[in-house]
N, C-alpha and C positions, 0 to 999 in steps of 0.2 A: 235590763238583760235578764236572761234566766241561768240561774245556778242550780247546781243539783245537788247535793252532800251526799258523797259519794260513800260515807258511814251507815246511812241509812238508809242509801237506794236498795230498792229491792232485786234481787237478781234471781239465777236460773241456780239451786244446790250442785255444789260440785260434786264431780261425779264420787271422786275421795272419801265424800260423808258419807257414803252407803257402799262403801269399799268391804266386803264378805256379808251380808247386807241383803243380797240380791238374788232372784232366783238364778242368776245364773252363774253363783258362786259353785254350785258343784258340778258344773256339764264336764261332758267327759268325750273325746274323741281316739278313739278305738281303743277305746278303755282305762284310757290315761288321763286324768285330770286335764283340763284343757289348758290353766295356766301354767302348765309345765310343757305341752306338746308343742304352744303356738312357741316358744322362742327356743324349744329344743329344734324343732324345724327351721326354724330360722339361720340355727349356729350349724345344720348339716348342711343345708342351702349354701353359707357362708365357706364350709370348706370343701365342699367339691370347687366352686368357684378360686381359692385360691390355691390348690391344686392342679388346676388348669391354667389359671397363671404361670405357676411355675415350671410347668410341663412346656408349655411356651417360649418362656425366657431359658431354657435349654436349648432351645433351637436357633435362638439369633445369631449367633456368631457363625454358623452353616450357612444362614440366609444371605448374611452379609458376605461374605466368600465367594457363595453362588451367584447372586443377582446383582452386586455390583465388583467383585473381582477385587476386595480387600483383603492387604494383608494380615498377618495374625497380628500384629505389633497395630497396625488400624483399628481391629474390630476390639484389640485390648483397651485403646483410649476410647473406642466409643462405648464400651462397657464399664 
């Protein structure tokens, strides 16, 4: 059979060893450091979304009244 030693295989550098390293440690996106924009965009991404959520879950218990004719004491145990 063939065995490999997996201490000595050679492999692809992870990307980690050249972490600040790179040319692309300073880009900048609209003038903000990039590693700060991409997960600042991310987390405003993240609360419009649950924002919308909860603008939402405001409305069920009207839904429920309306389209199927529940009472409050109903829509209290389905909530």
């Amino acid at each position: 059979g063939h065995s490999v030693d997996l201490c000595t295989a050679s492999s692809a550098p992870l990307a980690s060893s050249h972490f600040g390293h790179s040319e692309h440690a300073h880009e900048r996106v609209l003038g903000i450091p990039k590693h700060v924009f991409v997960p600042g965009l991310a987390m405003v991404f993240n609360l419009f979304i649950m924002m919308g959520g909860g603008i939402a879950l405001k409305f069920f218990p009207l839904f429920y009244h309306q389209e199927y004719g529940l009472s409050d004491m109903a829509v209290c145990w389905i909530m």
